[in-house]
BAGUGU-927591 format. One line per field, with one value per residue (C-alpha): residue number from 0; residue in three letters; z, x, y. Coordinates in Angstrom, 3 decimals, decimal comma. Each point is the difference from the previous one (the first is absolute). Example, Ala and Ser with C-alpha at 12.3 -4.5 7.8 and 13.67 -1.06 7.14 Angstrom:
# residues 2
num	[0 | 1] .
residu	[ALA | SER] .
up	[7,800 | -0,660] .
east	[12,300 | 1,370] .
north	[-4,500 | 3,440] .
# end
This chain:
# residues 294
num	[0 | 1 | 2 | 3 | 4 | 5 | 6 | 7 | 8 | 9 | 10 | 11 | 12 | 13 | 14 | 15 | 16 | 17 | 18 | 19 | 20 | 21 | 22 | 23 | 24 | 25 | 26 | 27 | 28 | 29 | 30 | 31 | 32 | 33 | 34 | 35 | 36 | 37 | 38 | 39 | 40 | 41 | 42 | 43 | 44 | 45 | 46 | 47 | 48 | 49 | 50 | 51 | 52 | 53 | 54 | 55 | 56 | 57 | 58 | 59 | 60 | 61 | 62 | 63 | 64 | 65 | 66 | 67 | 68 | 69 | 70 | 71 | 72 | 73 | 74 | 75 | 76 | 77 | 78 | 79 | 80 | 81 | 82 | 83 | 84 | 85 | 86 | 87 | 88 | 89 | 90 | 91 | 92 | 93 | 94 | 95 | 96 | 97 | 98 | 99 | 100 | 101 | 102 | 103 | 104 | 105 | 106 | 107 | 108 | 109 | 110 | 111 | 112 | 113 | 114 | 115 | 116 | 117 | 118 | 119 | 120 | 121 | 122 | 123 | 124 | 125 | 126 | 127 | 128 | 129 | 130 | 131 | 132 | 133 | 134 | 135 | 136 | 137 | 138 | 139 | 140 | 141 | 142 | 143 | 144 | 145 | 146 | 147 | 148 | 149 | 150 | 151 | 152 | 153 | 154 | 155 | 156 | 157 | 158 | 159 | 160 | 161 | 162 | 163 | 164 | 165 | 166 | 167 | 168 | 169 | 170 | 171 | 172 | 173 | 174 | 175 | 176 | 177 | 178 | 179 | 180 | 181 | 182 | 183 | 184 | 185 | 186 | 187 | 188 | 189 | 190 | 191 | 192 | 193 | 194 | 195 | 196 | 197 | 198 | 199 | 200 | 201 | 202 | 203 | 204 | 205 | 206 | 207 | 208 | 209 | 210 | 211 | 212 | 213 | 214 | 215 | 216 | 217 | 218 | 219 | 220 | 221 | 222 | 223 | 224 | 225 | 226 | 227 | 228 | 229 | 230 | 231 | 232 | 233 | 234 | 235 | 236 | 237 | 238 | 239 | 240 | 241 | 242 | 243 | 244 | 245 | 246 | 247 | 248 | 249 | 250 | 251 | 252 | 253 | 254 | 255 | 256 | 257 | 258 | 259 | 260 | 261 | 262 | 263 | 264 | 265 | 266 | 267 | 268 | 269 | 270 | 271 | 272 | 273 | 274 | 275 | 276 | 277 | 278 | 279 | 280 | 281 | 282 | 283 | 284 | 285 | 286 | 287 | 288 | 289 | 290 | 291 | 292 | 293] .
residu	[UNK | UNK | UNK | UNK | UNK | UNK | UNK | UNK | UNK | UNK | UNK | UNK | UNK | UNK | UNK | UNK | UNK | UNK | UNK | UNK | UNK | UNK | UNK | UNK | UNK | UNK | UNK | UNK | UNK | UNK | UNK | UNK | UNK | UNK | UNK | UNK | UNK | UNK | UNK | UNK | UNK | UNK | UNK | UNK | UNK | UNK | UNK | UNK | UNK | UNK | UNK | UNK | UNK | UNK | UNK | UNK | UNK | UNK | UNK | UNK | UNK | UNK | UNK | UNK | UNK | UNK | UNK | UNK | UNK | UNK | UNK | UNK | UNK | UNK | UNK | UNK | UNK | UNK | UNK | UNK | UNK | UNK | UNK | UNK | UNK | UNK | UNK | UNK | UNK | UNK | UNK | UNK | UNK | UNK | UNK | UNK | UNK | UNK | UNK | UNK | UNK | UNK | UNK | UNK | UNK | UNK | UNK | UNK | UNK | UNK | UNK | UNK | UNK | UNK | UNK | UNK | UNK | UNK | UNK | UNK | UNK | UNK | UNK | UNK | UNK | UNK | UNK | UNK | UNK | UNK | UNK | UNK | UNK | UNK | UNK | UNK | UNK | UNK | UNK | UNK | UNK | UNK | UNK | UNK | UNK | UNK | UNK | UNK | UNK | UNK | UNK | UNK | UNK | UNK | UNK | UNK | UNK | UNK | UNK | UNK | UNK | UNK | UNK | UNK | UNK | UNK | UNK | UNK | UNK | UNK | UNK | UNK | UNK | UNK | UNK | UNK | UNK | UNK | UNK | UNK | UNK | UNK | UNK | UNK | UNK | UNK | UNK | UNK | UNK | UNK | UNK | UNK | UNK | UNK | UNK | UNK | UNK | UNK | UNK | UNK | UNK | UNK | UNK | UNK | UNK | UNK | UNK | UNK | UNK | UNK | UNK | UNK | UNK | UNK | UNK | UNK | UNK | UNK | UNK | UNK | UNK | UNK | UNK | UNK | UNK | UNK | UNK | UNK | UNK | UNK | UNK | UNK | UNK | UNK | UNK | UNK | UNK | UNK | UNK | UNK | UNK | UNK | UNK | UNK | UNK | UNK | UNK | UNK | UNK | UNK | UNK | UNK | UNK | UNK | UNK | UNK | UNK | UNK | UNK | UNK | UNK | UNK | UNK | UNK | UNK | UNK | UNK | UNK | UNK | UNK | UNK | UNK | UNK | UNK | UNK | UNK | UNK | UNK | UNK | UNK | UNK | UNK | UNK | UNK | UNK | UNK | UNK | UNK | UNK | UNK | UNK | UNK | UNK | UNK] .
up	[118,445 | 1,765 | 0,843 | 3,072 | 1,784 | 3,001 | 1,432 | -1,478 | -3,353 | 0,815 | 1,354 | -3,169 | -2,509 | 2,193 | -0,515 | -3,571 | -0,015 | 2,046 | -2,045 | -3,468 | 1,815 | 1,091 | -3,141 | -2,073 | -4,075 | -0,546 | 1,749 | -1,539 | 1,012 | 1,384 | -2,539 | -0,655 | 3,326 | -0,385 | -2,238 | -2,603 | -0,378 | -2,998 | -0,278 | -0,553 | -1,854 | 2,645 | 3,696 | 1,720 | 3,408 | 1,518 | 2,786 | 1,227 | -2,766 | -2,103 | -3,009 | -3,385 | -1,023 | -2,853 | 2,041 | 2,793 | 3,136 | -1,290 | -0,737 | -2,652 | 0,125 | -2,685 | 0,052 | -2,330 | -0,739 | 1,479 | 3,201 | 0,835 | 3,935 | 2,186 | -1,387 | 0,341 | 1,085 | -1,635 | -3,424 | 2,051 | 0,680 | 1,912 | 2,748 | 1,367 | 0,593 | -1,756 | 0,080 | -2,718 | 0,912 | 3,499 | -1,386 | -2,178 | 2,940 | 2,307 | -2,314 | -0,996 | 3,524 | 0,268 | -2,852 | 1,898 | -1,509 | 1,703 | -1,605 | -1,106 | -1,988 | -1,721 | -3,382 | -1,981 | -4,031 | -1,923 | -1,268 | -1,875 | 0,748 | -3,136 | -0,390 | 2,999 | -0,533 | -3,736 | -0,878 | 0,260 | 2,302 | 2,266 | 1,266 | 4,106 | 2,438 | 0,537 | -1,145 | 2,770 | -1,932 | 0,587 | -2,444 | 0,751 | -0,063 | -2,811 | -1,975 | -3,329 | 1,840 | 1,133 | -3,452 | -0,729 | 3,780 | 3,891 | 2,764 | 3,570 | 2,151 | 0,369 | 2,386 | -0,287 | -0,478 | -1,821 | -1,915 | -3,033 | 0,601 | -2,150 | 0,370 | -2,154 | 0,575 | 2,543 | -2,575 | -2,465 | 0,067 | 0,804 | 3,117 | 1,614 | -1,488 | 2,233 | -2,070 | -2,711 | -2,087 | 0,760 | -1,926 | -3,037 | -2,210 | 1,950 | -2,561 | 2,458 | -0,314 | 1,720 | -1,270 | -2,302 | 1,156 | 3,241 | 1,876 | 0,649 | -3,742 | 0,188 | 2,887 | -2,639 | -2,908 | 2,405 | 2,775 | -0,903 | -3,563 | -1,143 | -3,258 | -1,293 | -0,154 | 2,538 | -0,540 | 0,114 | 1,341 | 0,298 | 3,549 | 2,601 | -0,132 | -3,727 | 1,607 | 2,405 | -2,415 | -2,137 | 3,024 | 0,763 | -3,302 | -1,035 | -2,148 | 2,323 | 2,826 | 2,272 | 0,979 | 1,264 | 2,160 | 3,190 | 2,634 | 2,341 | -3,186 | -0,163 | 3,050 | -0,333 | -3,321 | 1,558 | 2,813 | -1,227 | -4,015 | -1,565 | 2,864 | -1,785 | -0,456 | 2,465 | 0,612 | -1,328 | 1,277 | -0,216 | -1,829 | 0,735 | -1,495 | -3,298 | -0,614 | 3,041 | 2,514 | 1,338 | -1,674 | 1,224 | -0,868 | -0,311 | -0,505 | -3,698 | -0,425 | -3,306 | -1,840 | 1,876 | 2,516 | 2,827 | 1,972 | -0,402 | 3,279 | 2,356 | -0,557 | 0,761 | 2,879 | 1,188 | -1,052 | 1,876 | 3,602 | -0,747 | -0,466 | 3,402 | 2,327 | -0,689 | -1,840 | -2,749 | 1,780 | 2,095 | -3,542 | -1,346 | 2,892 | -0,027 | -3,386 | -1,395 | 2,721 | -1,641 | -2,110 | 2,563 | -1,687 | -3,087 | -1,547 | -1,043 | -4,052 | -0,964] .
east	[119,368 | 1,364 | 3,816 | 0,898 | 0,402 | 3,125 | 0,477 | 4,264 | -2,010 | -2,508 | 2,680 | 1,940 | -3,117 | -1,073 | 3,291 | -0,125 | -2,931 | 1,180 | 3,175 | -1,759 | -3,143 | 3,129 | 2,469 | -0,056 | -0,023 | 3,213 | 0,017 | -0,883 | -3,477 | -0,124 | -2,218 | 2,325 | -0,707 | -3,551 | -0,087 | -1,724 | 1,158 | 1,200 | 3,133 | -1,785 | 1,134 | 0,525 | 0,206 | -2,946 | -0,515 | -1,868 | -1,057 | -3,599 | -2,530 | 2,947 | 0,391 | -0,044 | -3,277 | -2,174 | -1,578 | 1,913 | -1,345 | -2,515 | 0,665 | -1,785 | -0,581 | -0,943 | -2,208 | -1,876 | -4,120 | -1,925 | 2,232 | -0,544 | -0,678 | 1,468 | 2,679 | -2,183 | -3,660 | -3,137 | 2,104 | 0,948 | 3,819 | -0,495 | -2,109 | 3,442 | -1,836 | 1,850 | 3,522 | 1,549 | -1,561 | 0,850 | 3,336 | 0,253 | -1,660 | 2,878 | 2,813 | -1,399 | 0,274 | 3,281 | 0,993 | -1,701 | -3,400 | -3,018 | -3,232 | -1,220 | 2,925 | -0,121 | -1,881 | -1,185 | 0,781 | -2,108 | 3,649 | -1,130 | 2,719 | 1,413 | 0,079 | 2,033 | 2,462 | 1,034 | 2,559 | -0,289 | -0,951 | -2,700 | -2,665 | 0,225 | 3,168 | -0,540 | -2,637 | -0,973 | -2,042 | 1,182 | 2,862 | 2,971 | 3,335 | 2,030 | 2,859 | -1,765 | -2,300 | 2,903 | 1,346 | -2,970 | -0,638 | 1,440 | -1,021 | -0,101 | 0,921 | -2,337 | -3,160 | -1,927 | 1,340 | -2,562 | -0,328 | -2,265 | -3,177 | -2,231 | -4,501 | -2,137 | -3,585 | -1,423 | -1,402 | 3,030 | 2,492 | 3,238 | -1,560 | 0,996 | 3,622 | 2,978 | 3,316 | 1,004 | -0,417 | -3,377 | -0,877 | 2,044 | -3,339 | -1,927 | -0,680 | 1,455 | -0,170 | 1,340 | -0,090 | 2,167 | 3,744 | -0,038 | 2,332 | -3,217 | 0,458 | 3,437 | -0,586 | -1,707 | 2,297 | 2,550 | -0,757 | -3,987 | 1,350 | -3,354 | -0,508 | -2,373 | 0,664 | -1,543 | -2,467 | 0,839 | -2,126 | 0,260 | -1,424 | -0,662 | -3,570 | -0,161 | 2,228 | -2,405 | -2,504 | 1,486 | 0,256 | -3,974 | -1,236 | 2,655 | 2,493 | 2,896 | -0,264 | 2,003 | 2,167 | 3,223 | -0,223 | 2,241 | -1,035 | -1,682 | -2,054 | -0,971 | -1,299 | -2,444 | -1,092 | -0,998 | -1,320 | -1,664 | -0,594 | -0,191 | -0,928 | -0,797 | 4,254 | 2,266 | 3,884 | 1,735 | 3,687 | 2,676 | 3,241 | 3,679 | 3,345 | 0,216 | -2,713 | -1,470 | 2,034 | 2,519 | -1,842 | -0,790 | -2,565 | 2,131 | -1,152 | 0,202 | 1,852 | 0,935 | 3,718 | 3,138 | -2,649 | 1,882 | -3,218 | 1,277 | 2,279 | -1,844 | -3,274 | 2,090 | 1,430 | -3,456 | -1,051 | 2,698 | -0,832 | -3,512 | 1,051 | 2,544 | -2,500 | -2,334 | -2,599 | -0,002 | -0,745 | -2,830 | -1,673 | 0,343 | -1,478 | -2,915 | -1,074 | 1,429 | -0,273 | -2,420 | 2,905 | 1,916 | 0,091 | -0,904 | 1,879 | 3,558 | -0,719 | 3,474] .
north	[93,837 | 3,763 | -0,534 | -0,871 | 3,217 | 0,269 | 2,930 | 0,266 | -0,476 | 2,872 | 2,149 | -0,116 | 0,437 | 2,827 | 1,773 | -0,961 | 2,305 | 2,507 | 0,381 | 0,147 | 2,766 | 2,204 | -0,549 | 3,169 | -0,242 | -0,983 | -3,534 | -3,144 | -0,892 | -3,893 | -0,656 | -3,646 | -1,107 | -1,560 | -2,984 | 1,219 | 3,640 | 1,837 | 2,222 | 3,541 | 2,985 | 1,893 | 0,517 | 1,978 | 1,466 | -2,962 | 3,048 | -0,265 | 1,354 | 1,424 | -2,342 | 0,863 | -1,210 | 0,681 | 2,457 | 1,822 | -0,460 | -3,005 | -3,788 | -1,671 | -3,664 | -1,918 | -3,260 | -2,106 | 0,683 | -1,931 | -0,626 | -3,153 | -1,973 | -0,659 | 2,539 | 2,907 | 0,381 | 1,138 | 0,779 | 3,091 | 0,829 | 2,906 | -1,598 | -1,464 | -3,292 | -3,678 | -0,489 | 1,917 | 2,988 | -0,436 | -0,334 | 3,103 | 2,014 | -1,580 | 1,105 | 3,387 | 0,506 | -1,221 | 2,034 | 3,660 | 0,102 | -0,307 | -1,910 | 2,986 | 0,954 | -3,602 | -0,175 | -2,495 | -0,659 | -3,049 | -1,801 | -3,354 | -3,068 | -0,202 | 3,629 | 0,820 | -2,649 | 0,900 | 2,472 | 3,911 | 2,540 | -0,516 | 2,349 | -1,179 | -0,033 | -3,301 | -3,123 | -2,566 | -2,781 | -3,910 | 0,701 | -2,637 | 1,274 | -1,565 | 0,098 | 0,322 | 2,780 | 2,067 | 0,346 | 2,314 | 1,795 | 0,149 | -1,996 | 0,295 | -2,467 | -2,348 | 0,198 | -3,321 | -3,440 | -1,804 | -3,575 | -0,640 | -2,453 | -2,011 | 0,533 | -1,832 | -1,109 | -2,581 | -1,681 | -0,655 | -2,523 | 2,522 | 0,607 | -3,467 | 0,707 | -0,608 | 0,411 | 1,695 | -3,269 | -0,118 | 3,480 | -0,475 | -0,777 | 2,812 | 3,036 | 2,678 | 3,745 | 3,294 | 3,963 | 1,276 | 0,743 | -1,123 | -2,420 | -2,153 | -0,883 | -0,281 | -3,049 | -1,429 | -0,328 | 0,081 | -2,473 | -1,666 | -0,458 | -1,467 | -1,786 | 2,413 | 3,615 | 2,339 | 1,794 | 3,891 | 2,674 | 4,329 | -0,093 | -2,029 | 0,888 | -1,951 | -2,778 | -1,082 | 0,667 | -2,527 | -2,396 | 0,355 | -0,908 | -2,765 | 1,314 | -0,784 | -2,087 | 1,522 | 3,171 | 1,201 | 2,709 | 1,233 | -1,583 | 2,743 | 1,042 | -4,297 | 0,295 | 3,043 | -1,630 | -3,131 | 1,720 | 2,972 | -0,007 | -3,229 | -2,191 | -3,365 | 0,142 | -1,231 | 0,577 | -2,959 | 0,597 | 2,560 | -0,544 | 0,529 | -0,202 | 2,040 | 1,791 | -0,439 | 0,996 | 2,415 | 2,712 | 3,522 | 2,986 | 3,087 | 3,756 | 1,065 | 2,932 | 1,696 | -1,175 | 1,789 | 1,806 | 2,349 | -1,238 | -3,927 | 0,409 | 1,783 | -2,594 | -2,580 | 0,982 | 0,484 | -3,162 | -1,325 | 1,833 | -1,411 | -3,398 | 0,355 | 2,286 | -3,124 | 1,952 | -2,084 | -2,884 | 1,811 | 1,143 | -3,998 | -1,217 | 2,817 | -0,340 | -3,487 | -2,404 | -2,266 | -0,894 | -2,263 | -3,458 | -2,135 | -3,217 | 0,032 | -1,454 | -1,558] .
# end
């Protein structure tokens, strides 16, 4: 859910943005202010369209290929329509550049988490900020609060599930390196070992013709399965506690990046301007409310 948003709380974010727009190379960018923010290497001049980017005068985004509802629309980035590339739109303006000085790079998931340079400023892709993840890259602060959720078919027996008990004999599975598979070791902790897939496009796959019977998934991208792609599948529930809740997407930067600050801080005016919660309601309101599994 968006914070709540006061207008003392607004107030301060806004000058938290002001300060690091107008702060000259020297200062300390506030990149340690959102919750999931790396240190970078450097401070950069957070002024409009001025950052150091791979490109002067462009910024590259990176996402994952294809780019999956109801993040994005069409498998297009560029068309501005979903809610991550709403977002990326949102903070490229933020940040001094206009749509058409936003590009688009194909960055797979596990790519643009792993260590080493990256070719985009920053990635936007459903990647969860976490400790093990910031070892290897930066993070933003966050911009979506989101809980893991369980689909399987109408037809099989984890669909009348209502704890956490009642899917421990359930062959789950969830793509590769994702905290969707950590909820399951983590908090489903079946008695059979998940099932483990490159893409969610194999994953439901998978879930079609048997081999699991049934999927973690966030739970915005539950909903537009059920709704839209495998429609003989229904949302089970949606976990919390570890692995399931308190979690946050977070923009992908590269390791020590003098971008790391100035993203955040624009993440953060999004968040307190109540953008954030505009775009969430735009593009992910189906998403309102499944079961609690405990």
């Amino acid at each position: 859910m968006p914070l709540p948003r006061t207008s003392a709380v607004a107030a301060l974010l806004a000058a938290a943005l002001l300060a690091a727009v107008t702060g000259c190379a020297a200062q300390e960018p506030a990149s340690g202010a959102g919750p999931g923010s790396s240190a970078p290497g450097g401070a950069a001049d957070c002024s409009p369209g001025a950052l150091p980017t791979r490109t002067a005068g462009t910024l590259a985004v990176g996402t994952d290929k294809p780019a999956y509802e109801p993040w994005f629309s069409e498998d297009r980035p560029e068309n501005g329509k979903g809610f991550e590339s709403a977002v990326a739109y949102a903070v490229a303006a933020k940040l001094g550049y206009p749509k058409e000085k936003v590009s688009w790079v194909v960055a797979p998931f596990g790519r643009a988490t792993a260590p080493g340079p990256k070719d985009f400023d920053f990635d936007i892709n459903q990647v969860s900020i976490s400790t093990e993840r910031r070892q290897a890259v930066d993070f933003s602060s966050g911009y979506y609060d989101v809980r893991q959720a369980v689909i399987a078919l109408k037809s099989s027996k984890a669909a009348s599930a209502r704890s956490l008990a009642d899917l421990k004999g359930v062959k789950l599975g969830a793509q590769v390196g994702t905290t969707s598979l950590e909820a399951i070791t983590g908090t489903l902790r079946p008695s059979a070992p998940p099932a483990v897939f490159d893409s969610n496009d194999l994953a439901k796959a998978a879930l079609r013709n048997g081999q699991v019977e049934a999927l973690v998934v966030d739970l915005p991208t539950a909903f537009y399965i059920t709704g839209a792609e495998v429609t003989e599948a229904v949302v089970v529930g949606q976990l919390t506690g570890a692995g399931g809740g308190g979690e946050q997407f977070g923009l992908v930067l590269d390791k020590g990046s003098r971008l790391t600050g100035c993203v955040s801080a624009a993440v953060d005016a999004l968040r307190a301007d109540g953008t954030l919660a505009r775009l969430e309601q735009e593009w992910l309101s189906d998403a309102v409310s499944a079961p609690v599994l405990r």
